[in-house]
C-alpha positions as CSV (number, residue, x, y, z in Angstrom):
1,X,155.9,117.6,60.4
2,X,155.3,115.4,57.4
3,X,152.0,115.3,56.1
4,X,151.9,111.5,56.4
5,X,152.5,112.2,60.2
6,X,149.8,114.4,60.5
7,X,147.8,111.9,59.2
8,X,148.5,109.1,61.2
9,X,147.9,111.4,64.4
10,X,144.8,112.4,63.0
11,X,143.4,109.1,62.4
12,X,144.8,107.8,65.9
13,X,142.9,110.8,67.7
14,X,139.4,109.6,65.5
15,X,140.2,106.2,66.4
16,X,140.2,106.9,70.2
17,X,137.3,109.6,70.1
18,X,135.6,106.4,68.6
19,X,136.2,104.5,71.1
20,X,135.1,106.5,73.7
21,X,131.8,107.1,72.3
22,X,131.4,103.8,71.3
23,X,132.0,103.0,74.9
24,X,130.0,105.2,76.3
25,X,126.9,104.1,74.3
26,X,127.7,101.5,75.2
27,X,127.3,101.7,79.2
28,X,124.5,104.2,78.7
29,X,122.8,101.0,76.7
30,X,123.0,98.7,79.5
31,X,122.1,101.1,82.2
32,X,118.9,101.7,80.2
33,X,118.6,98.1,79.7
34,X,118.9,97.4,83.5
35,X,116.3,99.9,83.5
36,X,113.7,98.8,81.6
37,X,114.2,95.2,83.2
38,X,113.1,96.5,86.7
39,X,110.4,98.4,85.5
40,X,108.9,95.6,83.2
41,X,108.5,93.2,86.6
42,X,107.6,96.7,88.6
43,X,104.3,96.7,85.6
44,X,104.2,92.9,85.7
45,X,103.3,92.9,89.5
46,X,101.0,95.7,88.8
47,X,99.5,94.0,86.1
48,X,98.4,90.7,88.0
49,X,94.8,90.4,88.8
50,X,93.5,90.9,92.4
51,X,90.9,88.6,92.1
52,X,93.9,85.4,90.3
53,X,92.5,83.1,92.7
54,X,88.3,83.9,92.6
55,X,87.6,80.7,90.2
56,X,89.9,78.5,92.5
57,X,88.5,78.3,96.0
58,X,88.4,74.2,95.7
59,X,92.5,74.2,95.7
60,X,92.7,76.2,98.7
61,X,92.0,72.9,100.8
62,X,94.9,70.4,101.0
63,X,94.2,67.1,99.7
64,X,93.4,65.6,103.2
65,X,90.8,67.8,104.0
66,X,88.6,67.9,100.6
67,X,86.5,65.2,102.8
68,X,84.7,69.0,103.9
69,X,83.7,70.0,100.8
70,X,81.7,66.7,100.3
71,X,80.0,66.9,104.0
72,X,75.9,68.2,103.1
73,X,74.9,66.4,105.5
74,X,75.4,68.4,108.2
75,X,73.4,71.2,108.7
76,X,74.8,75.1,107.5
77,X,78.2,72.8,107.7
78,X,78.7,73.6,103.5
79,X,77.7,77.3,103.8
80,X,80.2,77.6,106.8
81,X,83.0,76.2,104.7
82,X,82.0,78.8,101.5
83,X,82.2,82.1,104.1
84,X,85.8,80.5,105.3
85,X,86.8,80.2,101.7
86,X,85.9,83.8,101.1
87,X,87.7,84.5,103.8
88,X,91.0,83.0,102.8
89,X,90.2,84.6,98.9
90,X,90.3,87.8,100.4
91,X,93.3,87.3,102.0
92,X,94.9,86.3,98.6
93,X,93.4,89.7,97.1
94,X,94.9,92.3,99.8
95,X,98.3,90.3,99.6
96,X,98.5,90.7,95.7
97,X,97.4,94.0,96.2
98,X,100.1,95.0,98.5
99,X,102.6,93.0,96.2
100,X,103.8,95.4,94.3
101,X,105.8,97.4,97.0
102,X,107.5,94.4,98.0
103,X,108.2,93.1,94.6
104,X,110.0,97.1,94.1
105,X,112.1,96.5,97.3
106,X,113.1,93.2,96.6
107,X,114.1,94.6,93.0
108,X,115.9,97.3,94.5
109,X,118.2,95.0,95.7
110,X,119.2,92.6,92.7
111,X,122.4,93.0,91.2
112,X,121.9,93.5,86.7
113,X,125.6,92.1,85.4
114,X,125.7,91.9,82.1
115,X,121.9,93.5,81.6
116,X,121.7,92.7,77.2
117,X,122.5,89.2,78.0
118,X,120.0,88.8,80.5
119,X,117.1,91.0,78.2
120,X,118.0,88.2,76.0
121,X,118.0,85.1,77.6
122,X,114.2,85.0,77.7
123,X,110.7,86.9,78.1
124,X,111.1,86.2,81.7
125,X,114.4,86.5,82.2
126,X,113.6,89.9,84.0
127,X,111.6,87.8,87.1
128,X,113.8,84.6,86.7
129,X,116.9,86.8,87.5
130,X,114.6,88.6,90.6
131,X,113.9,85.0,91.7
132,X,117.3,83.8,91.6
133,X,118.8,86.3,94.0
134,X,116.0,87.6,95.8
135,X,113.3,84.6,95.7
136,X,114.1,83.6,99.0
137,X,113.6,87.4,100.4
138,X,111.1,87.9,98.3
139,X,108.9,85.1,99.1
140,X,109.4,85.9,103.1
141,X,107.6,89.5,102.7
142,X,104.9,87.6,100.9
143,X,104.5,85.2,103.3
144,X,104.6,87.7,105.8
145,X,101.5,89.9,104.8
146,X,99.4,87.0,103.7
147,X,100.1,84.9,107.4
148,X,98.9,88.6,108.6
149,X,95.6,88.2,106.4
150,X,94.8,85.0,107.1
151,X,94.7,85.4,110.9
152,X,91.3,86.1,111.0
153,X,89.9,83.0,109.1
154,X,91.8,80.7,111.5
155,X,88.7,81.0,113.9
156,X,86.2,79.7,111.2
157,X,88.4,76.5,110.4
158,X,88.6,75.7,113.9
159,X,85.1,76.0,114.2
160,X,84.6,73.5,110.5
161,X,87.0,71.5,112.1
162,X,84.7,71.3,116.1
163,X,81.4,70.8,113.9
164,X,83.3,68.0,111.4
165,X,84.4,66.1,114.6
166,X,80.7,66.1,116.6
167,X,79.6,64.8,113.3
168,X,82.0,62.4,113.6
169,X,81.6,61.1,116.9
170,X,77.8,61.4,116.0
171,X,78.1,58.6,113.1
172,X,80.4,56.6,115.5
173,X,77.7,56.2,118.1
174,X,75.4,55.0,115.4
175,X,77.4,52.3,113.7
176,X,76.8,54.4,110.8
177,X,80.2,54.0,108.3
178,X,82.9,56.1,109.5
179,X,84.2,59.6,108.5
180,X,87.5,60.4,107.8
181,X,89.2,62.6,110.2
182,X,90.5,65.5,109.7
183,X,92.7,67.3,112.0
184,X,95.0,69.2,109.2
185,X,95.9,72.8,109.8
186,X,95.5,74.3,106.6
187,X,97.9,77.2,106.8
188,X,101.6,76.0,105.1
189,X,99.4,74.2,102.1
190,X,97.6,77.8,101.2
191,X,100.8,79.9,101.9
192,X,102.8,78.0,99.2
193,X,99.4,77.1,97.0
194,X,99.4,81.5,96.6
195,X,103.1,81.8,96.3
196,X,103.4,79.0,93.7
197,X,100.9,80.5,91.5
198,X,101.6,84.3,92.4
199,X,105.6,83.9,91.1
200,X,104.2,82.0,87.9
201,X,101.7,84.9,87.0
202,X,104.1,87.5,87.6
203,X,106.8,85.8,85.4
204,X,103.9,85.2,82.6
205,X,102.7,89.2,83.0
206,X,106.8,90.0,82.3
207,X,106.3,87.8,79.3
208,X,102.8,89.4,78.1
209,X,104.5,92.8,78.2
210,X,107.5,91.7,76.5
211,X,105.5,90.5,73.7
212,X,102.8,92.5,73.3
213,X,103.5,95.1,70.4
214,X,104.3,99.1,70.9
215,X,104.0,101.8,68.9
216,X,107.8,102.6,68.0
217,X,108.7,105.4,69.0
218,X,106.1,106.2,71.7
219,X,108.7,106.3,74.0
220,X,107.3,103.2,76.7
221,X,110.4,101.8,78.0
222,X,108.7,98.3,76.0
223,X,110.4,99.5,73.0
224,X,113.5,98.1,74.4
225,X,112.3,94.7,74.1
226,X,111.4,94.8,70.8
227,X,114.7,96.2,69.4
228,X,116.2,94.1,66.4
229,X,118.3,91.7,67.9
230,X,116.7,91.7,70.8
């Protein structure tokens, strides 16, 4: 065989040897990319703080019913309202707490095409693509265990809600100025108030470990995100 034969096989054999290790980098790079985008919103749902909602007890009232807050008046009626607010804080505590697991599951079940491209189309791309296919899902377990723990505060609002409307009827009977009535049922307004906020701060926790430095070479799966290029 000529030697310029030999040559050309040789090169055609490194050429395809190339290849296939180019591409198999290259699928072992976006399986570990895929990777490292379910476990950074796995961390980020670990990472949000049980007690978000502690400093916000004044938004767990819809609008029409803030007319409570403002009723000193009548007697133990304000300290009432603070123990039913607990209540429904506590609620919003255990559900983030059992978060977690459901934010896994619904994880488990999102499709990664084209992993880089969605690493870099953000630093919460990670949660925006969970939300996109599994929001829906997602949102449904939530709802689920938080309708579960806020069962028990539902007898304390209907009790606000007896003691608000003798009070009522009370002020009536004296040609005293009339109060606003209130009749809401609380329930939809706080399930999408703590799913509203929940989503964002999981999406922002994505971003704060996205962007938070690591040691190179430390071997956190974090690295990944703070590639060159990336």
């Amino acid at each position: 065989m000529k030697r310029s034969s030999i040559c050309a096989l040789l090169l055609l054999l490194v050429l395809l040897v190339g290849c296939s290790s180019t591409k198999q980098r290259q699928e072992v790079d976006e399986t570990a990319v895929e990777q490292a985008l379910i476990s950074v919103v796995e961390l980020a749902s670990q990472s949000v703080d049980a007690n978000l909602f502690s400093s916000m007890g004044q938004r767990i009232l819809p609008a029409e019913a803030i007319v409570l807050s403002q009723r000193s008046e009548i007697p133990l009626f304000l300290e009432r309202l603070d123990h039913y607010t607990a209540e429904v804080l506590q609620a919003y505590r255990q559900t983030i707490l059992e978060a977690p697991a459901l934010v896994s599951e619904s994880l488990a079940r999102v499709v990664w095409i084209e992993s880089p491209k969605i690493l870099q189309a953000g630093n919460q791309s990670a949660t925006d693509q969970l939300l996109k296919q599994q929001g829906p899902a997602l949102r449904k377990s939530l709802e689920s265990v938080l309708r579960r723990e806020l069962a028990s505060s539902r007898q304390d609002w209907d009790m606000l809600l007896d003691r608000y409307s003798i009070w009522q009827r009370g002020t009536a009977t004296w040609t005293l100025p009339a109060l606003t009535e209130v009749t809401i049922d609380p329930l939809e307004h706080q399930i999408e108030f703590f799913l509203s906020v929940y989503l964002r701060q999981l999406a922002f926790q994505e971003q704060q470990l996205r962007t938070t430095p690591v040691i190179r070479g430390s071997g956190s799966f974090l690295e990944i995100f703070q590639q060159e290029g990336r």
